[in-house]
Every structure is written in structure tokens, then in C-alpha cells.
C-alpha positions in Angstrom: 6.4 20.5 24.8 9.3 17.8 25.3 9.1 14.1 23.8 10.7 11.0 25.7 13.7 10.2 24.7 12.8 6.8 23.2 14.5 4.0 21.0 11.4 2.7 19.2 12.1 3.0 15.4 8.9 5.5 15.1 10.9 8.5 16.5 11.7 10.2 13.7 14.0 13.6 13.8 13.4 15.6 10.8 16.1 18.7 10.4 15.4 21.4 7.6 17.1 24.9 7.7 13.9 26.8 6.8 12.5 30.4 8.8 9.3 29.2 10.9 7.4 30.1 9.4 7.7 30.1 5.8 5.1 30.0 3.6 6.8 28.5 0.2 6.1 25.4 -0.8 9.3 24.1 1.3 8.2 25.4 4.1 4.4 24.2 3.5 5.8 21.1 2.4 8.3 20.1 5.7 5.9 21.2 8.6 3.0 19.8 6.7 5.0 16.0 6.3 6.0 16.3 10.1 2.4 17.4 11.2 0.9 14.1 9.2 4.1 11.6 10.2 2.7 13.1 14.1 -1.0 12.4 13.1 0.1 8.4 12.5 1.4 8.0 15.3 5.1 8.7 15.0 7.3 10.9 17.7 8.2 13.6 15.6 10.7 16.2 16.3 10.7 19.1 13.6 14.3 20.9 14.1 13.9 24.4 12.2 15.3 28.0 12.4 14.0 30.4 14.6 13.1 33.6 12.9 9.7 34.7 14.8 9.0 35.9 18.5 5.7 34.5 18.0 4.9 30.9 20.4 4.9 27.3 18.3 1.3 27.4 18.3 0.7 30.4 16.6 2.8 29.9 13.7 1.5 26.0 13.5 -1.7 28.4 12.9 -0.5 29.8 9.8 -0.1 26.5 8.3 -4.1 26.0 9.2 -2.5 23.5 12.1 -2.7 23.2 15.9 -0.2 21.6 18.1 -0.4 17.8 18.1 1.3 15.3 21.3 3.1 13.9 19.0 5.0 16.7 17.3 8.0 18.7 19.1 9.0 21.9 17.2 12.4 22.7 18.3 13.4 26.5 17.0 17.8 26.7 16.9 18.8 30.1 17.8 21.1 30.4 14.6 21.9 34.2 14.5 19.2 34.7 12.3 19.3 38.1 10.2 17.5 39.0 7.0 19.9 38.9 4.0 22.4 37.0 6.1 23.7 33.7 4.7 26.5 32.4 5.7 26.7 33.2 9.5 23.5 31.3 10.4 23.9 28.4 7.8 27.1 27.9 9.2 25.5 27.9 13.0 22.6 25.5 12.0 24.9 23.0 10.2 26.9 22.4 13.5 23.1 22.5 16.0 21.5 20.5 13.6 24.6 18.3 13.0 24.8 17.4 16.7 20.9 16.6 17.3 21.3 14.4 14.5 23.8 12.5 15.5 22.3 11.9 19.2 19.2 10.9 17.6 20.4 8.2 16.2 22.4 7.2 18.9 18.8 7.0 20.4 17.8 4.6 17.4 15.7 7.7 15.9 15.2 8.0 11.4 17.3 11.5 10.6 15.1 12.8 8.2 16.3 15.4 5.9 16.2 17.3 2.6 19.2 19.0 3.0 21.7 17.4 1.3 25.1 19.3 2.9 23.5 18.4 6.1 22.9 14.5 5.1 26.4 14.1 3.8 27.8 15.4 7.6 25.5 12.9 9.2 26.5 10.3 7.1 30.8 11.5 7.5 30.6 10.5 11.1 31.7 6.7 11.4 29.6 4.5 13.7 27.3 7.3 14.7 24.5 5.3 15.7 22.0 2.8 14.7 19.4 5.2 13.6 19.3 5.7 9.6 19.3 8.9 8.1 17.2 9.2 4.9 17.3 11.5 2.7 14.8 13.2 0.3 15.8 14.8 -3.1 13.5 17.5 -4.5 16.4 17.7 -7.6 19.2 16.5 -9.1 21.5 19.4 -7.2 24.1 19.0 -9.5 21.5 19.6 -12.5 19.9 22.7 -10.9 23.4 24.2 -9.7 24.1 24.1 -13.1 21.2 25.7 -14.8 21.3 27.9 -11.9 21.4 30.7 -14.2 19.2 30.3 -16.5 16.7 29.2 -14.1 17.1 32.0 -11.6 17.6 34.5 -14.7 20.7 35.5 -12.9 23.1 34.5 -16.0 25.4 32.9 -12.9 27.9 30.6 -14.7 28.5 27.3 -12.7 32.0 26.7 -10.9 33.1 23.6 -11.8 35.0 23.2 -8.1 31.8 24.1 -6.7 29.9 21.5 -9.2 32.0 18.2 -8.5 31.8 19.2 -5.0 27.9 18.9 -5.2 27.9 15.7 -7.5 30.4 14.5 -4.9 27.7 14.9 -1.8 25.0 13.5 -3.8 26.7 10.5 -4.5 28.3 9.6 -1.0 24.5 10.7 -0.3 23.4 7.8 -2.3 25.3 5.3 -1.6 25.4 5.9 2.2 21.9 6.8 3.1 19.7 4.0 5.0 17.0 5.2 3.2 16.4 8.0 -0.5 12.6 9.4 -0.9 12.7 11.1 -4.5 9.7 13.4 -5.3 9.1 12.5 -8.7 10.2 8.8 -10.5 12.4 11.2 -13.4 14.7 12.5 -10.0 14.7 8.4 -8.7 15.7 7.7 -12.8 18.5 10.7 -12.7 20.4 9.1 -9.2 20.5 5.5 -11.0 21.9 6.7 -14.6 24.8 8.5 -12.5 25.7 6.5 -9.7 23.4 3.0 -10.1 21.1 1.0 -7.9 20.8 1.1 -4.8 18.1 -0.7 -2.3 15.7 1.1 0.0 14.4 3.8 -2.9 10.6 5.0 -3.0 9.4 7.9 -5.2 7.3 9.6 -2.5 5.4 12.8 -4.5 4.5 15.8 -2.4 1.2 16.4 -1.1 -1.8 18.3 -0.2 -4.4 18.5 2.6 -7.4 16.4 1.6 -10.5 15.8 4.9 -11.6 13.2 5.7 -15.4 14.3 4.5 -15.4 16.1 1.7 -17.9 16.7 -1.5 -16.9 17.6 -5.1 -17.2 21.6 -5.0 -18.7 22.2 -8.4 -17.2 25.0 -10.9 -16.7 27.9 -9.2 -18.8 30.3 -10.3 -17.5 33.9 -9.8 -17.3 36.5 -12.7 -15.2 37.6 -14.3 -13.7 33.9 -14.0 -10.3 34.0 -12.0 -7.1 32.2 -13.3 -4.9 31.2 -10.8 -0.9 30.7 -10.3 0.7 29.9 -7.3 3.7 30.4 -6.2 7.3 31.6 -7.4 8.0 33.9 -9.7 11.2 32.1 -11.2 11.7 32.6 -14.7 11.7 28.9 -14.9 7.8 29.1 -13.5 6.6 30.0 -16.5 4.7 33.5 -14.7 6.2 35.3 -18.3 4.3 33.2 -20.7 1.1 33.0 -18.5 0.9 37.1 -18.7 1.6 37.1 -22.3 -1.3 34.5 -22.8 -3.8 36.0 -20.3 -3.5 39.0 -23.4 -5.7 36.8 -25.5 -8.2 35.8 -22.7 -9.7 39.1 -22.0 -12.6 37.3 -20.3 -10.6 36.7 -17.2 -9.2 37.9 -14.0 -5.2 36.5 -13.2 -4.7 35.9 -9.5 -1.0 35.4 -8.3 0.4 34.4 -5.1 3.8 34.5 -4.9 6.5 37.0 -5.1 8.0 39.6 -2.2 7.5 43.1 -2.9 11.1 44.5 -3.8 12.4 41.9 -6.0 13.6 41.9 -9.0 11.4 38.9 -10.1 7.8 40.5 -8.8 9.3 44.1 -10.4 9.3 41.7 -13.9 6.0 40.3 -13.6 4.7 43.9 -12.9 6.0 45.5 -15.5 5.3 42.6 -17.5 2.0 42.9 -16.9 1.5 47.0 -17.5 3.3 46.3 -20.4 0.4 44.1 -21.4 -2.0 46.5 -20.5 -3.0 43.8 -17.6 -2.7 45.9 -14.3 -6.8 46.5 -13.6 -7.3 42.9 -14.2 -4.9 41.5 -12.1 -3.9 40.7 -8.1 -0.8 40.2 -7.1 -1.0 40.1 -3.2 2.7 38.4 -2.4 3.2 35.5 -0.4 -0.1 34.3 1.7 -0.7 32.2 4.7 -2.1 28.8 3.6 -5.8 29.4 5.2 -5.7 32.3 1.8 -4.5 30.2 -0.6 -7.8 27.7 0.3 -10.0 30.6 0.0 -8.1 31.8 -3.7 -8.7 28.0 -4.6 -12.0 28.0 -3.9 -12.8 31.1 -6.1 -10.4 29.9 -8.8 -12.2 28.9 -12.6 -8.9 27.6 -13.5 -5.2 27.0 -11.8 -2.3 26.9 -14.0 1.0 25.4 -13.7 3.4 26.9 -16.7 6.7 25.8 -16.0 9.0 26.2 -18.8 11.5 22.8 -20.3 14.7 22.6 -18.9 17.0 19.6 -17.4 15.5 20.1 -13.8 11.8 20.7 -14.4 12.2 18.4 -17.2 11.8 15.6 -14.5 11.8 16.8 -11.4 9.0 19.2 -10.4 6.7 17.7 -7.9 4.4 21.0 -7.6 1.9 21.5 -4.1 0.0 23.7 -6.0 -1.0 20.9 -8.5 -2.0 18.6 -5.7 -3.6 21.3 -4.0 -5.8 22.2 -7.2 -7.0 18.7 -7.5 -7.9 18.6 -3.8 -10.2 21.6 -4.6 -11.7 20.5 -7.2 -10.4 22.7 -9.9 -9.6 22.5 -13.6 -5.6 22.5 -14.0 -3.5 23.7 -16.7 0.3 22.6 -17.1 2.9 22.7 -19.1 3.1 18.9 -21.0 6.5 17.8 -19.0 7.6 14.0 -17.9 7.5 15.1 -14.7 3.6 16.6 -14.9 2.6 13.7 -16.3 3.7 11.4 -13.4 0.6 13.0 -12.2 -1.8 14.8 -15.2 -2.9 13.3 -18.1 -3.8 15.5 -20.9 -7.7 15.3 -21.3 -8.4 13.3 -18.3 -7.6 15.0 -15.5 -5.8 18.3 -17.1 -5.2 19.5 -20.4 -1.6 19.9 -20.6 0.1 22.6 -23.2 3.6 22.8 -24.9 6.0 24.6 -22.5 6.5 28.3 -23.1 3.6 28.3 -25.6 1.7 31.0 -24.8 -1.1 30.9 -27.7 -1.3 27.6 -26.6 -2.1 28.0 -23.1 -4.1 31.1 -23.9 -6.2 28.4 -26.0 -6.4 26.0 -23.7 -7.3 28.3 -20.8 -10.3 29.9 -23.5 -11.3 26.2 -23.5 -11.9 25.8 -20.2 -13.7 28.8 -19.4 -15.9 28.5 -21.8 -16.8 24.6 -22.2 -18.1 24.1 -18.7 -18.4 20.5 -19.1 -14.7 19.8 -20.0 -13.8 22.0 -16.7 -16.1 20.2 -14.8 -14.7 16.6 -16.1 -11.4 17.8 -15.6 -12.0 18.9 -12.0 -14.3 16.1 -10.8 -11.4 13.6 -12.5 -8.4 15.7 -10.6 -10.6 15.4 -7.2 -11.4 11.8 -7.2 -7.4 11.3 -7.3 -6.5 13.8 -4.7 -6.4 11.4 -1.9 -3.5 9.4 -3.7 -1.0 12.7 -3.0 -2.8 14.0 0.6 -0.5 14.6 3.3 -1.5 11.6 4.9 -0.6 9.3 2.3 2.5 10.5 2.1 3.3 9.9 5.7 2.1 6.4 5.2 4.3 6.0 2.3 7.3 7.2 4.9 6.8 5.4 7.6 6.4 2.2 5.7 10.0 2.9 4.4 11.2 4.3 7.7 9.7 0.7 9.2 11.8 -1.1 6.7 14.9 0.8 8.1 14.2 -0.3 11.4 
């Protein structure tokens, strides 16, 4: 499927160097934006890696989407090898680069998330009328530098490497026709280091919410399953949630997330033997989306543990979260600025001290066993979920990208 080549401000080019598919929450959360920016009536061209034989259509699938007239997937052939880095980035930056650039000689919005790739855009003088905006999941120069200690690596930042990334993010800012920020503490974090700027909106991510929908009730399976999903980070939190799950012997843990072979899924699993918590739990890897619905559904509780550090501090803008609410579920987080853009302890979560895990074993207890606070908590969460759907968000971006033009 081709689009026109158009000038109308509503074409919108959005570049991300991502495997299609991918089914983190990146991936989720960059097809899912174009699919919904396509829905409202944008031109939207998706440019992506490709990584899999298999047509468009099919891996739209995976993502529980079908092909819309209004959304182009365009696959670069980038030399794409498993464990290969620097080859294909390399080959993507120069493709992407160069559709960029004639997209806004069309007039198109360059949307990105890549912030390497929106500093090139924004290098070339005069390159067109279109605006390039940019969306910052982070402070790069804050993660880069806890890198470490969030990965579990013990990597030591290069300082060369460090000014060149505060470098990008502020020619980033101060260049950009348009900066989305997930969260308001990321939006904060820009201004305190390089000040204000016009044309800002704190955009959260989203979730996929229908258009008909009826409050689900507690789920009602036994033993009760708790859920995580996603990474398994150290900065996730997974850790404390198997130590606390020790003291909730009621309860079955579910987690997706992980890839078989790495040295984070080898820690949780031995974490968990080590806890004496292999019968009770499932650990199936990464799933397509259409199984994380069906885990949602069955879920008594979903918990988000992230642990306190500068980037999580104010920056996580989890799908999983959104996606809870949108099922109806009882949530518990850690208590974090950035969670509590969104949850508010008693109301629509109950929120616990980060890395606490008696805490959040005694806050999960709670909810298992006093149905009425799980069912406030959940019924609270899905009346709100419609503020973060996928749709919303789109709205919020075009409104922005409308601005622009």
C-alpha cells in the first residue's frame, strides 16, 4: 500500500528503529500511536526495520490490528542480524535520515523518539517546512548515566560519551518544532537544564480502550493470579515482587516478559527456586498482545514495582499500568512522582514504598483478600482509562502537530 505524496499538514512520517514486530512496550507503544494517528484521519507513514519475512498484515495482527487506508508501513532493509548493532543502526540512520528529510520537504510532521535520529534531521539547514517533533521517554543523559545500575551491568558512564548525549538533547530542544514528554517530571527535567521553550505537551502513553465496554468485575479464578508485565530490569522491581510473593502463599505470580537465555530471566528463575516459588509461578517470555489481554483478564491483581532511582523517579510512563486500568484490574505500584501523575494511593491503586517488599507483600494480601477495596480500586482505575487510550493520545498529537502547521 502507497500513500500520495501530499502537503497537507496531516501527513505525518513517524521513524523509529525498532524489529517489526516487537512486542515490548516500544514496539507496542510506536505501531499502536501510528495505528490511532491513522484511525483520525491522519496520512501516516510508519518507517521501521525489517526483521520478518512475514507480509504487513500479518504482523499488524500480532499487535491485535488490521491494515488501515490510512497507515503505510514501510520495512528498510537495514542488514538486519540478531546480536548485530552497529552495522544496521548505522544503515537505518542514513534510510531513515533521507525519508525524513524529503518528508518535510513535502510539508509532512517527522515524528520521532529517537533522539540521534532527531538531532540529524534537525543538523540539516533549511530542510523543509515540515517540523520534526520529538518525544522523550527519558532524560537520556540521566539513564546513560545510571545505566549501570539500572541494567545491573555495573557499566561506568563515559563522560565523552555523556556531554555528547546532553549535547543532542539540548540542540533537540531548542531546535525541535514540536517536544511530546511522557510524563510532566521528564517535561520538568528538559526546563531545569536547558529552560523554556514553546510548543511542549506532556502526552502519557496509552492503552487500547472500545468503544463499548462494561466494568469486568473481579476476576474470579483460584488460586488468584498476580500479574507483572514486562522487563525484567533490575530497575523493574521483578526482585522485590518474588521476595514478597514469599509471604502471599495464597497466590499464583504470572510474568510476561524476559527472553529465555538471558542473564536477567536466568535471575528471576533462580530467584524464584531460591524462594521455593517455581510450582507457583509462569514465566512464559515475551507474548503477543492478544495474550497479554487474555493474562489481564484472569489477573486478581497487576503490579508495577519499579524501584527509586533518578530516571524512574520521574519518568516512567508504564503501558502496562494503563493497560490494567483498561481491564478493570486492581493495580499495585511503587509510590513514585512519576506513578502518581496517574495513581493515587487509595483511590485508584494502593501505591507501596519502592523496594519494600513486606510492604507490597501487604498490600497485595490486602487486595486479595478485601474484595471491596479491589473492586473500588478497579472500578476507579476503569472509569479513567479512557483519559490514556490510544485514541486520546493521537488527539492530543495531532492537536500539537495542527499547531505546527
Amino acid at each position: 500500500m502507497s500513500l500520495p505524496l501530499v502537503s497537507d499538514p496531516t501527513e505525518i512520517m513517524i521513524l523509529a528503529d525498532v524489529r517489526f514486530p516487537l512486542e515490548r512496550a516500544n514496539g507496542v507503544q510506536i505501531v499502536k500511536t501510528a495505528a490511532a494517528l491513522a484511525r483520525g484521519g491522519s496520512r501516516v507513514r510508519l518507517v521501521v526495520r525489517r526483521s520478518d519475512p512475514r507480509p504487513t498484515a500479518d504482523v499488524l495482527a500480532l499487535f491485535g490490528l488490521e491494515p488501515h487506508p490510512c497507515l503505510e508501513v514501510r520495512r528498510l532493509g537495514v542488514l538486519h542480524r540478531p546480536g548485530s548493532y552497529v552495522l544496521p543502526r548505522a544503515s537505518f540512520l542514513a534510510r531513515a535520515a533521507a525519508a525524513g528529510l524529503a518528508a518535510r520537504r513535502r510539508g509532512a510532521i517527522v515524528f520521532t523518539r529517537d533522539l540521534q535520529l532527531a538531532d540529524l534531521l534537525l543538523r540539516v539547514p533549511a530542510a523543509g517546512r515540515g517540523a520534526v517533533v520529538y518525544e522523550a521517554h527519558a532524560v537520556e543523559e540521566i539513564m546513560y548515566a545510571e545505566r549501570g545500575s539500572l541494567y545491573g551491568t555495573g557499566e561506568r558512564a563515559d563522560a565523552g560519551k555523556a556531554r555528547r548525549i546532553a549535547g543532542r538533547e539540548e540542540r533537540v530542544w531548542k531546535r525541535a518544532g514540536g517536544f511530546v514528554t511522557t510524563t510532566a517530571g521528564i517535561r520538568d527535567a528538559f526546563v531545569e537544564r536547558h529552560g523554556t521553550r514553546a510548543s511542549v505537551r506532556v502526552i502519557p502513553n496509552g492503552c487500547d480502550v472500545p468503544a463499548a465496554r462494561a466494568f469486568p468485575g473481579l476476576a474470579a479464578e483460584r488460586p488468584p493470579r498476580v500479574l507483572y508485565a514486562g522487563q525484567l530490569y533490575p530497575w523493574k522491581g521483578v526482585d522485590v515482587l518474588v521476595e514478597a510473593m514469599a509471604a502471599v502463599p495464597s497466590a499464583r505470580l504470572v510474568i510476561l516478559g524476559g527472553i529465555e537465555g538471558e542473564a536477567d530471566t536466568r535471575r528471576i528463575r533462580s530467584l524464584l527456586e531460591g524462594h521455593g516459588l517455581g510450582e507457583r509461578t509462569e514465566m512464559p517470555g515475551l507474548v503477543p498482545q492478544p495474550r497479554v489481554a487474555a493474562e489481564l483478564a484472569r489477573a486478581a491483581v497487576v503490579v508495577a514495582p519499579f524501584l527509586r532511582a533518578g530516571m524512574t523517579e520521574r519518568h516512567t510512563s508504564p503501558l502496562k499500568v494503563f493497560e490494567a486500568m483498561a481491564a478493570g484490574r486492581p493495580i499495585v505500584a511503587s509510590d513514585l512522582p512519576s506513578s502518581r501523575e496517574v495513581l493515587r494511593d487509595g483511590e485508584n491503586a494502593l501505591l507501596v514504598p519502592p523496594g519494600d517488599a513486606a510492604a507490597l507483600a501487604a498490600a497485595l494480601r490486602r487486595v486479595l483478600s478485601e474484595a471491596d477495596l479491589a473492586r473500588r480500586l478497579a472500578s476507579a482505575a476503569w472509569d479513567e482509562a479512557p483519559r490514556y487510550s490510544w485514541d486520546t493520545r493521537a488527539r492530543a498529537l495531532r492537536e500539537l502537530f495542527e499547531e505546527l502547521g
